[in-house]
C-alpha positions in Angstrom: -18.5 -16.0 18.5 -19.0 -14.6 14.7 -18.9 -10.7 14.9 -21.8 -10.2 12.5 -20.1 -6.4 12.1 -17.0 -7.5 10.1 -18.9 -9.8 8.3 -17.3 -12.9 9.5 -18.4 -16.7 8.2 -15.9 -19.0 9.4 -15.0 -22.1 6.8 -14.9 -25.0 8.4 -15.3 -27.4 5.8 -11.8 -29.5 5.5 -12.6 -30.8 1.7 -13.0 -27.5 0.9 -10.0 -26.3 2.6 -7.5 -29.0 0.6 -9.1 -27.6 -2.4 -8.2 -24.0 -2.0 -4.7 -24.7 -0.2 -4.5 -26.9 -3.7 -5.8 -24.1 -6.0 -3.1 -22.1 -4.8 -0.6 -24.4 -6.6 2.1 -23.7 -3.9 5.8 -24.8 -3.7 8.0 -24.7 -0.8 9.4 -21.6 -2.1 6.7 -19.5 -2.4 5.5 -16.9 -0.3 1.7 -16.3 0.3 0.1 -13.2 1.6 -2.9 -14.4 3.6 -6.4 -11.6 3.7 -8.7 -12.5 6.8 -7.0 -15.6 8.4 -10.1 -15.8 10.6 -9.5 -18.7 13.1 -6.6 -20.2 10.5 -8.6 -22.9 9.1 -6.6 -22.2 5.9 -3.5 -20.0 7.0 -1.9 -23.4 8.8 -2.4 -25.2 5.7 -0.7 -22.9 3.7 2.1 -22.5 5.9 2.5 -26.0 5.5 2.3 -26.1 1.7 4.7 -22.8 1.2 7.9 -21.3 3.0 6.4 -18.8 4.3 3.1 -17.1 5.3 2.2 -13.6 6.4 -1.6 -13.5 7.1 -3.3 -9.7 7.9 -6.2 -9.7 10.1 -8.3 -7.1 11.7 -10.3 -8.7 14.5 -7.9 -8.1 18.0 -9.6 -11.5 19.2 -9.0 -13.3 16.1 -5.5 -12.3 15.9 -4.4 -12.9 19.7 -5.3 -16.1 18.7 -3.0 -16.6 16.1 -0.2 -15.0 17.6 -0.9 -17.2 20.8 -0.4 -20.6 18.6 3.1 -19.6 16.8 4.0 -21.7 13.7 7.7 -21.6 11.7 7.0 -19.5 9.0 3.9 -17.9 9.7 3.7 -14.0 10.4 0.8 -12.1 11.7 -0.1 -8.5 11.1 -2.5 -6.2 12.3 -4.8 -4.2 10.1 -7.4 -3.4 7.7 -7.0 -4.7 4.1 -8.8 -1.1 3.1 -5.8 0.5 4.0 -2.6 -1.8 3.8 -0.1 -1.4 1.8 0.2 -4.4 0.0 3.3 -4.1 -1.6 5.2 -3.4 1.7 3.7 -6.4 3.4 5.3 -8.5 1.1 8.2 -10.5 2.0 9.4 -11.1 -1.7 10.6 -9.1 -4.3 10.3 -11.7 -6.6 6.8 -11.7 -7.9 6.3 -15.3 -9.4 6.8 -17.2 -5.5 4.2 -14.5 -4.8 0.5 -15.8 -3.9 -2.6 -14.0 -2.7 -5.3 -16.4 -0.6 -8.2 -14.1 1.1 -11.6 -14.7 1.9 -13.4 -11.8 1.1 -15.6 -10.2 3.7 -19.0 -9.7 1.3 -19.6 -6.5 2.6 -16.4 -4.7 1.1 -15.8 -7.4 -1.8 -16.2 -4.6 -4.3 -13.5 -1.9 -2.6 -11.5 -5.3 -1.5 -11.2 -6.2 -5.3 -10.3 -2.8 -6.7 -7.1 -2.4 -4.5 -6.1 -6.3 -5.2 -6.4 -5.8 -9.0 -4.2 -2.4 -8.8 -1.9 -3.7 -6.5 0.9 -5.9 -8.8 2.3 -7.3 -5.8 1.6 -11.3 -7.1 1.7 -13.6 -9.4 -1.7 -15.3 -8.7 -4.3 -14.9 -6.6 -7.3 -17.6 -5.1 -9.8 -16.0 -4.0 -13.5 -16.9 -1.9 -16.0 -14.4 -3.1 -20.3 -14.7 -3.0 -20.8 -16.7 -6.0 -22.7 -13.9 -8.0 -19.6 -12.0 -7.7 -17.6 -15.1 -8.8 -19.4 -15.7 -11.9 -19.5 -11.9 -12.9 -15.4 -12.2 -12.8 -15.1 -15.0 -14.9 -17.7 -14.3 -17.1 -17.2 -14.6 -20.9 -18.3 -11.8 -23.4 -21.8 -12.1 -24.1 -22.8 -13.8 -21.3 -25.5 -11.7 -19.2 -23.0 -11.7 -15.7 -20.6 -9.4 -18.3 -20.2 -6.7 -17.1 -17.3 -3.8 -15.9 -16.0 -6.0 -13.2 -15.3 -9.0 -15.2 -13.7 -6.0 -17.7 -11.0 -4.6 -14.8 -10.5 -8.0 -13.7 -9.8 -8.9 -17.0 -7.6 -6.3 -17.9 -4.6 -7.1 -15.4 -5.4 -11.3 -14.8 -6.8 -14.5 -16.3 -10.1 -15.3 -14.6 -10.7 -18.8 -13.8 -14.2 -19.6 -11.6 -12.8 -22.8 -9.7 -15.9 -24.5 -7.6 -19.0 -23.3 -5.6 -19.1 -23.5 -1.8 -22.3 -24.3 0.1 -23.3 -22.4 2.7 -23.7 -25.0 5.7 -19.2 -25.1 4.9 -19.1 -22.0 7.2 -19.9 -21.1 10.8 -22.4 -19.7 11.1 -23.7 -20.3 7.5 -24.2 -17.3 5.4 -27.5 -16.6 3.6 -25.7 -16.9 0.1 -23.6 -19.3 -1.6 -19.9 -18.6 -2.4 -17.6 -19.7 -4.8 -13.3 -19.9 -5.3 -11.5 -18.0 -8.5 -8.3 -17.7 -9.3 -6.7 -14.8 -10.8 -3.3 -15.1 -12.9 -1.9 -11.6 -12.8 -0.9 -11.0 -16.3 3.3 -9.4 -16.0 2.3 -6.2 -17.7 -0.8 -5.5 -16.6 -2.4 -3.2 -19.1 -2.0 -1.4 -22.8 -4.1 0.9 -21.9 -2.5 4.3 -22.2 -5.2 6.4 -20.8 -7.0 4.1 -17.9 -9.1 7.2 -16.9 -10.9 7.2 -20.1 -11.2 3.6 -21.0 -12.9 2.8 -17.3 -15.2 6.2 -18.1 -16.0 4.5 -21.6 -16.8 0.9 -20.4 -18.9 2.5 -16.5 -21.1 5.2 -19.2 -21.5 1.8 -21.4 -22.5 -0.8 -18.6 -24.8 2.0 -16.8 -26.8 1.7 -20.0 -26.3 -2.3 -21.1 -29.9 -2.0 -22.8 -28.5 0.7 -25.2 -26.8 0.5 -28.4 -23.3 1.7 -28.1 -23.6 4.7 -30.8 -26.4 6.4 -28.4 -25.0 5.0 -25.0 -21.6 6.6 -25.4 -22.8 10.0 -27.3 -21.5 11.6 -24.2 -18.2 10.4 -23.6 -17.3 10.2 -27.7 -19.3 13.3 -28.5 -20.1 14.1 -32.1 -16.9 11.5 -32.8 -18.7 8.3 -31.5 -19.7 6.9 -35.2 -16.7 7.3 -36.4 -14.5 6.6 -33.6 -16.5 2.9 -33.1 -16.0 2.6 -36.9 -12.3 2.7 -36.1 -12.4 0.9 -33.7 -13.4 -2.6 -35.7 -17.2 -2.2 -33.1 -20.4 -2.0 -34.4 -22.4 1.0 -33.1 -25.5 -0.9 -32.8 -24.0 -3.3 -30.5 -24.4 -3.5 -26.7 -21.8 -3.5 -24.0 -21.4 -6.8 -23.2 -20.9 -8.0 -27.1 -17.4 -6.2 -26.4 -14.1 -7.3 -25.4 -11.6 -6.2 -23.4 -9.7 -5.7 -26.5 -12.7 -3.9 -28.3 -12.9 -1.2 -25.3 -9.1 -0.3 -25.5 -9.2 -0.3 -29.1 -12.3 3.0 -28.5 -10.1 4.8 -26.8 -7.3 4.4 -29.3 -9.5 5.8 -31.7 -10.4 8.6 -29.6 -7.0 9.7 -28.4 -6.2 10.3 -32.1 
């Protein structure tokens, strides 16, 4: 039975499955780090597609399970994805046979995200979010689902927003529709030199979207912020989702000097 606690929605949906296992893009030398195997409807799959699998679940039912129908290849471990270290769950060092498949629980996607996107343990990463979340990922400046997650996520991968997944493809169906990304983890993540001040710079911006950027960031920029969007190349009477990735790094440039 579904532990409503940990959020669990079990896919059971087989076209949906091949589609993920096939977003993954998976060779037999690549090595995939599984996040919530569930009941494996994906994980054996995968352990088919790649040489080797090492899934992390929390649920002790869930994972006697697992360990109770052994497969060659396939490695379970025990734990919370809040608090695992990644990088030593990993059993490559080389990052391009590295993959990432998770389904994320919907009630930590946000926290989940942050510590995948900081990680740098792989080279890509397919991922089953709530489609609201999907969409703000991959979204495209200017579109209205831009916003400061699409910004970090854009800062260390390419987004790509794969396909939608109804709700009656899970067990028991949840009350939202999700949807599949994947994430190409760019090899050096970020030119940002100072990643305290360009995330303070884009959350002040985004917590007032409605604002022009010349009043909205007065009190990160100070007395500086005309003439440090000037710099910049960004027009102080635009608003925060009119900016790129780019644009926001090129603020705090201007700042630092």
């Amino acid at each position: 039975m579904s532990r409503r606690r940990l959020g669990q929605h079990f896919l059971t949906d087989l076209g949906t499955i091949s589609r993920i296992v096939g977003a993954a893009e998976l060779s037999d030398n690549d090595h995939v780090f599984e996040i919530g195997p569930g009941r494996g409807a994906i994980t054996f799959p995968l352990v088919r597609a790649a040489s080797r699998v090492t899934s992390l679940e929390l649920d002790p039912e869930l994972a006697d399970a697992l360990e109770a129908d052994p497969s060659e290849g396939f490695q379970l471990v025990r734990g919370d994805a809040l608090t695992a270290d990644f990088a030593a769950l990993q059993t490559t060092s080389d990052r391009a046979r590295s993959v990432l498949v998770a389904n994320l629980p919907y009630r930590i996607t946000g926290a989940l995200l942050e510590r995948i996107l900081e990680a740098g343990c792989w080279d890509r990463a397919v991922l089953m979010v709530q489609r609201e979340v999907g969409r703000r990922l991959a979204a495209f400046v200017g579109d209205k689902d831009y916003g400061i997650l699409t910004i970090a996520a854009n800062l260390r991968s390419e987004v790509e927003y794969l396909f939608s997944v109804d709700a009656d493809c899970f067990y028991p169906s949840p009350k939202v529709v999700s949807s599949v990304v994947r994430l190409r983890f760019r090899p050096h993540p970020t030119g940002v030199e100072d990643e305290a001040l360009f995330f303070r710079v884009v959350r002040t911006a985004f917590q007032q979207r409605r604002k022009m950027l010349r009043n909205s960031l007065a009190g990160v920029l100070h007395e500086r912020v005309e003439e440090v969007l000037a710099s910049a190349g960004v027009d102080p009477a635009a608003r925060p989702e009119s900016v790129s990735v780019e644009g926001f790094e090129r603020v705090c440039r201007a700042y630092a000097l």
